[in-house]
Structure formats: structure tokens, C-alpha cells
N, C-alpha and C positions, 0 to 999 in steps of 0.2 A: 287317134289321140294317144300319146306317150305319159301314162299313167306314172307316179313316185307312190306304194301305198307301203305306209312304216306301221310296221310290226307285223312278223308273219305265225301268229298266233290264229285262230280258228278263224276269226271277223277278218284278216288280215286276209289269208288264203282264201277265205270264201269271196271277198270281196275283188281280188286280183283274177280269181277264177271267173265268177260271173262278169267282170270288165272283158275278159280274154275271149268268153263267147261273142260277145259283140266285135268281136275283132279289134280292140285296143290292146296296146301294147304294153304289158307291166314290169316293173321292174321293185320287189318288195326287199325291202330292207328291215335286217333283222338282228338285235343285239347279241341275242343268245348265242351259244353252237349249234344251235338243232331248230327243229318245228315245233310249232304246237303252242308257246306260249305256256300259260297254265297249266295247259296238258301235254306238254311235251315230258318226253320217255327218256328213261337211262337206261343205259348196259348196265344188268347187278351181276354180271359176269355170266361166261357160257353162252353169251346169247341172248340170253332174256332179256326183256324189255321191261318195267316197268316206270307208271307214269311220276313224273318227282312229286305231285300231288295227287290223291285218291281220285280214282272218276268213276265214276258209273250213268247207266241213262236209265229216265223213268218209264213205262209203256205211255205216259205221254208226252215225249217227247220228237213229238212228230217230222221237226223241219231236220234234224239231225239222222233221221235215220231216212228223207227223203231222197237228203243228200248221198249216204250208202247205195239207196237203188239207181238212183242217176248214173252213179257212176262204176255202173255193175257189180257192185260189193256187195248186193245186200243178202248175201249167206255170213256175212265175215258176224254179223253180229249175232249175240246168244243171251239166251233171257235166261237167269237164274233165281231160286226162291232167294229171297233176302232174308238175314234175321239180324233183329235191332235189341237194345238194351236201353236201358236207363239204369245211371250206377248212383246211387242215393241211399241213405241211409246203411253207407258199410257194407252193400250188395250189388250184385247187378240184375235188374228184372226186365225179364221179357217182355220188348212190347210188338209185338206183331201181330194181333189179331183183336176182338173184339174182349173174347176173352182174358184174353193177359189185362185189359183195364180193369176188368171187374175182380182179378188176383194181385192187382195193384196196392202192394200193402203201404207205401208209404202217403198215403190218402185212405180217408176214411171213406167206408162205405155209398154216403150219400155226396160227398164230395168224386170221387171216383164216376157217379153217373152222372151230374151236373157237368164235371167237364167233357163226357163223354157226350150227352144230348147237343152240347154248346158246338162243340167240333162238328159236329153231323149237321145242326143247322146250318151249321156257315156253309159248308161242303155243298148242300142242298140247295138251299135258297139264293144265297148272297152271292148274286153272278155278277156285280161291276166293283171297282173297286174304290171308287169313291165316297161313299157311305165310310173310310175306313182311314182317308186321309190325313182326317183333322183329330185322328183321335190316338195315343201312345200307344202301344200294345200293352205296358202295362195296369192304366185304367182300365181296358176292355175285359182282360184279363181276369181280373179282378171283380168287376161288374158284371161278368156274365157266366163265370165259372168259382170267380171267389178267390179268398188270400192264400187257401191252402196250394191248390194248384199252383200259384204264382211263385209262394214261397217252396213248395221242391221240386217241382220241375222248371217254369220256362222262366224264373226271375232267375236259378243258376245259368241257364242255357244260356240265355239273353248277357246275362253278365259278365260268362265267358268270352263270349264270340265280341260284344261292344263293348267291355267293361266299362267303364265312368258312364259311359254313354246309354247304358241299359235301357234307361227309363226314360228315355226322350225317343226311344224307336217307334220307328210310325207302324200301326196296328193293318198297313197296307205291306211292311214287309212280311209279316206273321201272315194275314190274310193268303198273299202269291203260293206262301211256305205250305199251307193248310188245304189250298182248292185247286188251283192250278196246277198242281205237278203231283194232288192226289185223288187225281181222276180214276178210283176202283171201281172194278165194274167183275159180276160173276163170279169166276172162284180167287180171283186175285184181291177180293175185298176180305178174303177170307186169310191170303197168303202174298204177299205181294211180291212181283218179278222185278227184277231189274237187267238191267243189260250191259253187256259187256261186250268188247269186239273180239274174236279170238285170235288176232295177232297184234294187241294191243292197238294203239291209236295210231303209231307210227305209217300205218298203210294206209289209212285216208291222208295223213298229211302229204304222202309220197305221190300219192294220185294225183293231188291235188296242186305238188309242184310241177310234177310232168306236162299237167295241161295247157299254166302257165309257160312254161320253159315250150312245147311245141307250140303257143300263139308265137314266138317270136320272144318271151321275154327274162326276166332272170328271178331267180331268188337266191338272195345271198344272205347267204348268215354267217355269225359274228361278224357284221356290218350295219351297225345302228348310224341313223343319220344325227348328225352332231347341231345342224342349222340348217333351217327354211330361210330363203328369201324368195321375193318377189323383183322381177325387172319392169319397167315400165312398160314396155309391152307385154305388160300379163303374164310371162312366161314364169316360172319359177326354175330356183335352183336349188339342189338337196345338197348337200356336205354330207360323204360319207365318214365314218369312224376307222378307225385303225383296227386290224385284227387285234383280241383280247381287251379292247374296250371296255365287255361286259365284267372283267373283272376291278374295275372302278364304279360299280355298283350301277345305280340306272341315271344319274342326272348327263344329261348327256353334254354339259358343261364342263363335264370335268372328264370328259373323251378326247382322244388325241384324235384330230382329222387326218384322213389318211392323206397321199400325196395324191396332188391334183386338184383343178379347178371345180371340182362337184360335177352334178350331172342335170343339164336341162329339161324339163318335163312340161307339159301342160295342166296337170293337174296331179294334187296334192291328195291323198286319201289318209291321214292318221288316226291308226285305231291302236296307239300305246296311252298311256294315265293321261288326264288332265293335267296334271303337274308339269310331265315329262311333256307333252303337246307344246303347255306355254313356254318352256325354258327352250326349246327349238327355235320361235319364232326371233327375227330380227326387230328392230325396234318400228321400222315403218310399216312389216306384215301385223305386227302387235295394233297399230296406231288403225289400221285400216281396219282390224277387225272389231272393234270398238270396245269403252269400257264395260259397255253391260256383260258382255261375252266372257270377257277377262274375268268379270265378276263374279261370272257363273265358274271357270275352271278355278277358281282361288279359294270358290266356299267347298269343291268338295273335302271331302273326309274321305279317307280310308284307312282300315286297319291290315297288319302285315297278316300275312300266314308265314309261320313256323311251323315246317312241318319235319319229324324225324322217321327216318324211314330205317328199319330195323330187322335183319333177316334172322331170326331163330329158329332154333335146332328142335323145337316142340310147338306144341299148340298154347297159344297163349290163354285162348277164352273159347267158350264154345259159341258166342256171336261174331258177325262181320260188324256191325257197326256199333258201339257204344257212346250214347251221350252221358258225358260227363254232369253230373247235376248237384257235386259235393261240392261247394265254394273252398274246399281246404285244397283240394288238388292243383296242381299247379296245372292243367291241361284243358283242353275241352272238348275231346275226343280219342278215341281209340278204335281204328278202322283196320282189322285185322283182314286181309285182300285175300286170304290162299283160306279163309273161310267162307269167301263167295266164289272164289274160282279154286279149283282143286290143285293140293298143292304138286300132282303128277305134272300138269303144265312146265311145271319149274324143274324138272327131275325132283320133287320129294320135297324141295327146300319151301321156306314158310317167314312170309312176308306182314308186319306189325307196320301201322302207318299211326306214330304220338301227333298228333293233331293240337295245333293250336295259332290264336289271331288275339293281336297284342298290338297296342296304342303304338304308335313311333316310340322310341326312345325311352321303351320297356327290357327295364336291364337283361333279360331272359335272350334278348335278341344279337347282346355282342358274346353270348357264349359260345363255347366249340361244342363238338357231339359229346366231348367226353364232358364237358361241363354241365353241360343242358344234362344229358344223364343221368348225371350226379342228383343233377337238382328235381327232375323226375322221378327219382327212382324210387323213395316213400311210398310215391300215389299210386306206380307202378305198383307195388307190394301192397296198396291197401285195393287194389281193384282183385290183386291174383298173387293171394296172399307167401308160394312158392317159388312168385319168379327170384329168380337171381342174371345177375352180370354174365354169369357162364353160360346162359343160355344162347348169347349173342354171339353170330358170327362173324356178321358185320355191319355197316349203318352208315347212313348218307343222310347231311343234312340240308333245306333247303329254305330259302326265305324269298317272300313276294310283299314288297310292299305297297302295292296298290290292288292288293287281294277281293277287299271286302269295302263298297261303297257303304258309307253310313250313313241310312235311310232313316231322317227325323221326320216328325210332323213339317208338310208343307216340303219337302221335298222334291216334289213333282214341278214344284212352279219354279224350281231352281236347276232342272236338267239341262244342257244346252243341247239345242238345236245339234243337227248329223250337217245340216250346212249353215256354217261359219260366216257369211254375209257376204264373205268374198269370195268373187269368184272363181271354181277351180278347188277348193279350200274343203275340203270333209273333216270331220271328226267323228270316229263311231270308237266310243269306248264301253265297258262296261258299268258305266255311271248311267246312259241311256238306255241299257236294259232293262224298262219296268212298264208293269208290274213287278212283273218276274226278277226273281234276282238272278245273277250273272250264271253262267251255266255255257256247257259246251252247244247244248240243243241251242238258245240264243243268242248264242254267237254266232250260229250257221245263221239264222236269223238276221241281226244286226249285220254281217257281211254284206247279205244281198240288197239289204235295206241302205248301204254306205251305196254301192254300185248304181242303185236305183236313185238316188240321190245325186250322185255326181250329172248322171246320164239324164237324167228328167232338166238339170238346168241346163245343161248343154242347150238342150232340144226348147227352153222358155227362153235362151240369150238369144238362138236362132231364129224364132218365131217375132 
């Protein structure tokens, strides 16, 4: 079988890779210049890699680092202690341990262990996640740890990351956030580890083209496909994009088709947005795949990440990760990297990741790095009250805007389907990631899950 699987982001590669053991032949098409998607890596000069969005892995995030041992890498990855913050009330306080809640000054004493006991039940008890569907995060919230909690910690958090949207998030996104990916156990409930690769992510994706490219098949990037069809014999045809495509943003409508007729395949594997999915199809593969389907890509939501990446001459904060919890800030994150990995890695130099995810057509998004800056640069100064502009050496900005699916109540009965009805036809995006929310380890995930899905109906058309 001559596989088309479009986007060679983690689901994309994983998915071409497991097709390619079965001895199918893939051929992944890909918008960007590079690998990885999400977590695809820049040159910050010298050599160094870093990813244009922050990554790190959980100790449980199992399917991702299976994939490391599979494919002999698994020394490449290294666990380091994490340390977290929470910036509220004109500070930033430590939250890494049991203790740091009960030194939690911007909650009072009894409010401090109420959220604390409420956390550790859910973590304990509440292993499925349905109990948690039909209800907001912030009624639960509220009802089971109180308004104080709500109102300085997770009603900022929540506001930042969904703004408008806060208060309609389903208490199954917070649930995934809180038990699923905070599986501590031993001394790391005391200290938590996180992971890291040590030559960035770029060498799993490299792995992961070469396996592809010796089954027989291709990955090409800066080569988005422009249009799907279908021929009446089943077969389909992909339209590729013109090199620098990806600089006309993502609608792949408004790509220039390279020269030539397309390339014919049997089957179709898309693991790029819902949006960008439907705007590929032609009007008879739209008609065949029917309207409930259409109905599902049309309700999702997501919001962009904006994320500024900033290399400074000094230590900016003594955390790697700080949640933003002051509604005045224009941001809702500061993930300082060369404070979880050492900044020797990089010869010396010290890496600031201003984190932020913003509705479409949030004016903050047609800004430059020097605007955006500008416009950051108060919050900057109210987190680390010395920084200045001269501390920067240089800065790369980046924007995704199908980052962050927005998980309301009843969510789950609006996911589509990984197969599209017709057949041939996958879709694995990070809208079907759940519980869990989207993530590199889920991805690895969701790859094998597209693969296993093309390859199961083959084998039910046959039967």
C-alpha cells in the first residue's frame, strides 16, 4: 500500500514509521522546514538546537520514551529535578513539594489544605474520567476546594491559557492535568523529575525519517499538500505545495501548488488541525465524508500559542517553570530552559521561553518580537523587578495556531472519529487526544493509533 500521511509532526512520523514496518510505502508531507511539528527545533546559533516551543516529558509518560528504547536511543533521554512557581500577589512562590502548599501565602491557612486534601483525592481515588465530563472545572473548583483557590490560582491559569472561555472548560481537562501525568511515586512525590533528551528532539525525529526513507519512502518538507481528492476507483490524489508555502501562514488554500499532476496513493493518513483537514478536501471527498463529520471539524476551537523565545546574558528567575496567576500580566507563562538543563549545554548562554495562548484575532498576535516586547515588558519587570532590554541577546518569535484544543463540557461526544467513513481516509489530530491533553508522549500515541486504524480496515474491507 502507497501511503500520503500529511504532517510530519510526532503523530505524523510515528504513524509513517509504524505503516513502514508493515512494509507500506510512505510518503509524509510536510508545511514547515524541519521535523517535529510542535516540537520542532531551531538553530539559536553555534549549533544549538532548541525547540521553537518548550518540551519536557513526565516519568509518566510511557509510550514516548518506548519509542526511545525501540529505536536504541534510550540513553539519549535524562531526568532532571524540576522547579515550579506560581507568580501572584507581586511574587513568585515555590510550588514543588507538599510543603511549599502549606508556605502558600496567597491562600489562607485552611483554604491552603482544603485544596491540598481535594488534589490528593482526585490523584487517589478518581481513576475514570467520566464522573468529570458534565461538570466545568470551575464549579468543581469552587465546590470542592472553594473561591479562594479559584480566584488566585486556577481562575488566572484557566483565564490565561482559554480566556473568554475559562469558565466553560470541562473539569475532565483539569482532571487529565492533575492524575494522569501526576503519577508520583517515592522520592519524586517529594521532588519531581522531568525529562529531557540530550541532544534535543531533533535525533528522534532524524531516526524516525531514516526508517521511513530505508522502507522505500520520502519525507519532504516545506511541502504541504494544497488538496485531497478521490478518483472513482478509490485511489486518491494529494496536491503538493510550492517550496515556502509555509510562509502564507497554514490555510492551505492560499498555497501555491507546486508543478505537476499530484501524486497518487492509496490511502490518505492526516494528522494536521481540523480546519486545515477540511480546507484540503475537494467538494465530492467533503460530500462523501458526510455532514456529521464536517460538523465535528467545524465545532472544534483552538487557541494559538505565542510563544517568545529569548536568549539572555543572566539568570532571569531561580525557577524553570512559572505560572503566571496575576490577570494584569500580559502572559501566562515563563519557562526559563537553561534552569532545567544547565546552561554549559549551550556554551554558558541562557535561554527565557515568554509563553502565551490567545483567542484568533487577539491583537498581541500581529505584533513583531520588538512589539510583543514592548508590550511584555511591564510584567517582565513586575515578575524580576531588575530585568532590563540589555539583557537580551537575541529572540525568536513563533506562533501555532491550532496549539490548544478547547475542552468544554460534553466535549468528548464531539471528537471525530481517527477514521473518516471513507475509506482509505484517517484523521489523527490533537483534538482526539483525550483524556489527556495534547502532548509529545500522545502523539507517539495517536501515531500508532492512526497506523492501527488505516491497517485494521484494510484487513475488515478484505475479510
Amino acid at each position: 500500500m502507497r501511503v500520503a500521511v500529511l504532517g510530519a509532526g510526532v503523530a505524523g512520523l510515528v504513524c509513517a514509521y509504524r505503516l513502514s514496518q508493515e512494509r507500506h510505502v510512505c510518503d509524509v508531507y510536510e508545511r514547515w522546514p524541519g521535523l517535529g511539528g510542535q516540537a520542532a527545533t531551531l538553530d539559536v546559533g553555534g549549533g544549538d538546537l532548541l525547540e521553537r516551543y518548550y518540551h519536557h516529558l513526565f516519568t509518566s509518560d510511557r509510550h514516548i520514551v518506548s519509542l526511545y528504547e525501540e529505536l536504541g536511543m534510550g540513553d539519549e533521554l535524562e531526568w532532571h529535578p524540576s522547579s515550579m512557581a506560581f507568580f501572584v500577589d507581586g511574587r513568585q512562590w515555590a510550588f514543588n513539594t507538599p510543603l511549599d502548599l502549606l508556605r502558600f501565602g496567597p491562600l489562607s491557612p485552611p483554604a491552603r489544605l482544603r485544596m491540598g486534601l481535594a488534589v490528593l483525592a482526585l490523584q487517589k481515588r478518581a481513576r475514570q474520567v467520566e464522573p468529570f465530563e458534565s461538570i466545568t472545572a470551575h464549579e468543581w473548583i469552587e465546590k470542592r476546594m472553594g473561591r479562594g483557590p479559584w480566584r488566585k490560582i486556577w481562575g488566572p491559569l484557566l483565564r490565561g491559557k482559554f480566556g473568554e472561555r475559562a469558565d466553560d472548560i470541562s473539569m475532565a481537562w483539569l482532571w487529565s492535568k492533575l492524575t494522569l501525568r501526576r503519577q508520583l511515586e517515592g522520592d519524586e512525590a517529594r521532588h519531581e523529575q522531568l525529562g529531557y533528551p540530550s541532544h534535543s528532539w531533533e535525533l528522534l525525529f532524524d531516526a524516525l525519517r531514516d526508517a521511513i526513507v530505508a522502507a522505500g519512502g520520502r519525507v519532504l518538507i516545506d511541502r504541504p499538500a494544497v488538496a485531497v481528492r478521490r478518483d472513482r476507483d478509490g485511489a486518491f490524489h494529494v496536491t503538493g505545495g510550492a517550496p515556502g508555502s509555509f510562509r502564507a501562514g497554514h490555510d492551505p488554500r492560499s498555497f501555491a501548488p507546486a508543478p505537476g499532476p499530484g501524486e497518487r496513493y492509496d490511502a490518505v493518513v492526516a494528522t494536521v488541525p481540523s480546519d486545515v483537514f477540511g480546507a484540503l478536501l475537494d467538494d465530492d471527498l467533503a460530500d462523501a465524508i458526510g455532514p456529521d463529520y464536517l460538523a465535528r471539524l467545524r465545532a472544534t476551537e483552538y487557541h494559538t500559542a505565542l510563544c517568545l523565545l529569548l536568549e539572555l546574558d543572566r539568570r532571569f528567575s531561580p525557577f524553570y517553570w512559572t505560572n503566571i496567576a496575576d490577570p494584569e500580566l500580559p502572559f501566562v507563562g515563563l519557562v526559563e530552559h537553561t534552569n532545567f538543563i544547565s546552561p554549559e549545554r549551550y556554551g554558558g548562554r541562557r535561554f527565557l521561553y515568554v509563553a502565551n495562548y490567545l483567542a484568533p484575532g487577539d491583537p498581541l498576535l500581529a505584533l513583531t518580537p520588538e512589539e510583543l516586547l514592548a508590550a511584555y515588558l511591564p510584567g517582565l519587570r513586575k515578575v524580576q523587578p531588575d530585568f532590563s532590554p540589555d539583557w537580551i541577546r537575541a529572540r525568536w518569535l513563533h506562533r501555532e495556531p491550532a496549539a490548544q484544543p478547547i475542552v468544554t463540557v460534553g466535549y468528548h461526544r464531539r471528537i471525530p472519529p481517527l477514521q473518516t467513513g471513507v475509506r482509505g481516509l484517517v484523521l489523527a489530530n490533537t483534538t482526539q487526544i483525550y483524556p489527556e491533553d495534547r502532548g509529545t508522549n500522545y502523539s507517539v500515541r495517536l501515531g500508532t493509533q492512526a497506523a492501527r486504524a488505516l491497517l485494521d480496515e484494510r484487513r475488515t474491507t478484505r475479510a
